[in-house]
C-alpha positions in Angstrom: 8.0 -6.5 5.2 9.0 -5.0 1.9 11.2 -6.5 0.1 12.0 -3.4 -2.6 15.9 -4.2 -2.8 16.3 -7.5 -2.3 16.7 -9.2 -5.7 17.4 -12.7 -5.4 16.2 -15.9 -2.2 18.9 -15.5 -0.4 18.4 -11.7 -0.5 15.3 -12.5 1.0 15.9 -15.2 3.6 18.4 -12.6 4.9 15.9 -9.7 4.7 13.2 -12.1 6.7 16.1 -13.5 9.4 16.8 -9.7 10.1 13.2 -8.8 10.5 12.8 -11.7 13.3 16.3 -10.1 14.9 17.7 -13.3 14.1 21.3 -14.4 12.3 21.7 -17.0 9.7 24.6 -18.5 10.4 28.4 -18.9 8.3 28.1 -21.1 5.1 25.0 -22.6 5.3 22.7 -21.3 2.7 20.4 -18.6 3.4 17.1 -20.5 2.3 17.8 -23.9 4.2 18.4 -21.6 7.3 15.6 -19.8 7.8 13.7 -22.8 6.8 15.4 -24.6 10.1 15.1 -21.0 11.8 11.3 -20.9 11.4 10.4 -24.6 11.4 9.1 -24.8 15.1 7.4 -21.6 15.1 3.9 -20.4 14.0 3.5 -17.2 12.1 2.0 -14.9 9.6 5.2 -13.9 7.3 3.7 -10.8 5.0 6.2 -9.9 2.2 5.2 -7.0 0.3 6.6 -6.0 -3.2 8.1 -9.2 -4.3 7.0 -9.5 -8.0 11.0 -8.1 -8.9 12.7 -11.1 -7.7 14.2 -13.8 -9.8 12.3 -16.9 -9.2 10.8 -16.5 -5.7 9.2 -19.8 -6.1 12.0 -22.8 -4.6 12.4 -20.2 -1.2 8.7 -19.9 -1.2 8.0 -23.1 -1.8 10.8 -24.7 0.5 9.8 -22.5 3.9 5.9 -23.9 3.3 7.0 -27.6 3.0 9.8 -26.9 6.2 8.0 -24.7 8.4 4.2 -25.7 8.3 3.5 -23.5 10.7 4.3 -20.5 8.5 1.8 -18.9 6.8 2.8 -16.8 3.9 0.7 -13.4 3.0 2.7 -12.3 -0.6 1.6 -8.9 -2.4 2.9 -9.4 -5.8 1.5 -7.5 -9.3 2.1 -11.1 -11.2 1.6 -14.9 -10.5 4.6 -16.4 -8.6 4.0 -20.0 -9.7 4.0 -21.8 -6.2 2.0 -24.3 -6.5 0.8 -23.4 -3.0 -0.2 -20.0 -4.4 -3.8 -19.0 -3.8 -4.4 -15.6 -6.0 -6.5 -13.0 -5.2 -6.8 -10.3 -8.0 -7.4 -6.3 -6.4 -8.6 -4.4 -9.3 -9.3 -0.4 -8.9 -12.4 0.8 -7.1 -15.2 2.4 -9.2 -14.8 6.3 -9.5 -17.8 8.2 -9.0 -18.9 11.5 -11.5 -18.0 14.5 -9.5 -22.1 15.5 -9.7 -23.3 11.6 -8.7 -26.8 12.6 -6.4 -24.8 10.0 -3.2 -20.8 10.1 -3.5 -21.3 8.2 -0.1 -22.6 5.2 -2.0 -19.1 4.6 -4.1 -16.5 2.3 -2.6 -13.3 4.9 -3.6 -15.1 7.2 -1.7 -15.9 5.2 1.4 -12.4 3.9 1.0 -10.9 7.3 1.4 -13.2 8.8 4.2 -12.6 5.7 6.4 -8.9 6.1 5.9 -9.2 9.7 6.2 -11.1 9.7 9.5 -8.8 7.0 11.2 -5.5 9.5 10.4 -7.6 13.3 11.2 -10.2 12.2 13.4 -12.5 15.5 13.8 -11.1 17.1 10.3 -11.7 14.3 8.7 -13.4 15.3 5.0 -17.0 16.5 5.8 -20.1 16.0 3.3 -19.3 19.8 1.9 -16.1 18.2 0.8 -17.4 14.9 -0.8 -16.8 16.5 -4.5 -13.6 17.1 -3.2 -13.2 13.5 -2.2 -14.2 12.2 -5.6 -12.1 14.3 -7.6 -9.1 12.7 -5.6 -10.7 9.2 -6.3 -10.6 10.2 -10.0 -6.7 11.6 -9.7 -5.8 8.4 -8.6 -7.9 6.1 -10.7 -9.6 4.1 -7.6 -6.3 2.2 -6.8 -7.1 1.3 -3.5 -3.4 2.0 -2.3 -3.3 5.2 -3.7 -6.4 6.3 -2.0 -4.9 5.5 1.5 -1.7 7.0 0.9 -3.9 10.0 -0.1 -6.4 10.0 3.0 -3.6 10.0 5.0 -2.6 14.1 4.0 -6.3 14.8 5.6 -4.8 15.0 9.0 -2.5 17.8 7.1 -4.8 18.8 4.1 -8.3 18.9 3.2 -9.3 17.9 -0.2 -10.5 21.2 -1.3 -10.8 22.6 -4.9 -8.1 25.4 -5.3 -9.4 28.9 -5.8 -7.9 29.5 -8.3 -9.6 26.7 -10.0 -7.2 23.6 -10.3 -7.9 20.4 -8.5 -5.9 21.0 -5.4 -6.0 19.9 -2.0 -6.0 23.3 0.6 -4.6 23.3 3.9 -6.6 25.1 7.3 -3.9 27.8 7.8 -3.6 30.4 4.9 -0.1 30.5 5.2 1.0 27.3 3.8 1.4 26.6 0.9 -0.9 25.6 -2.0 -0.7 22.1 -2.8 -2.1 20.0 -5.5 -2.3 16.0 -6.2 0.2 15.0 -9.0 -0.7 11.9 -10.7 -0.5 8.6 -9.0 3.0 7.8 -10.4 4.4 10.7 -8.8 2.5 10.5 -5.5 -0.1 13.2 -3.5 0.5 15.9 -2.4 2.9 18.0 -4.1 4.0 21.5 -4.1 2.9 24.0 -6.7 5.1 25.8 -7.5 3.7 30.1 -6.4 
């Protein structure tokens, strides 16, 4: 679940409770119940975007040693400090030259056509577009994210070099607009502007 607004435990043990369609209850305090809430059950709990919060650690911390059949799976871009915590680092994939002889051989690249083919199916990217491909992989600096969020405009958009000679991304009907990847801060697509 992502966890963009909540900002402090509580926030979160509401945020959790909700997701499971269940209420915590009057005065009792939002950690300790869903601690009681989730103690007999077993789960995967995935909480995605939680590096903003103040102190994650005690709620973290308190639902592992409460509910031992809850298994935590936390994105986070810094250490939280559980002492439960188990890091595992994602750093950027390798970006291949536009020109490299086997574009199939880079992990971006596999990356995106796997994504790409599991969202478009038949217009997935073909190997005429592989330059294509890689360009994208550079646009976004290999962040693996990125790179799915950006496969999945192929059942939309191909990965084509514009005509007119800026990276773009084309679409199959000559009607639509042009539309060209931004950089990653700003997300891909986005419309140029005729």
């Amino acid at each position: 679940m992502g966890l963009a607004s909540a900002r402090t435990g509580a926030h979160v043990a509401a945020a959790i409770a909700e997701s499971l369609r269940q209420r915590l209850h009057g005065a009792v305090d939002p950690a300790a119940g869903l601690a009681h809430l989730l103690a007999p059950r077993r789960l995967l709990l995935v909480l995605d975007d939680i590096e903003h919060l103040v102190d994650p650690a005690p709620l973290l911390s308190g639902l592992l040693a409460t509910a031992p059949g809850v298994t935590l799976l936390v994105t986070s871009r810094r250490a939280l400090g559980v002492p439960e915590e188990w890091r595992f680092e994602l750093a950027a994939l390798p970006v291949p030259e536009v020109d490299a002889p086997d574009l199939t051989a880079n992990d971006g690249v596999r990356l995106f056509l796997q994504a790409a083919l599991r969202v478009a199916g038949p217009r997935a990217p073909t190997a005429a577009d592989l330059p294509d491909v890689a360009r994208v992989c550079r646009g976004v600096g290999g962040v693996p994210l990125a790179l799915e969020l950006a496969a999945s405009w192929t059942r939309l958009l191909t990965p084509r070099r514009d005509r007119r000679g800026g990276s773009a991304a084309s679409t199959s009907s000559t009607a639509a607009p042009s539309v060209t990847p931004s950089s990653p801060s700003h997300g891909w697509p986005t419309k140029r502007p005729r």
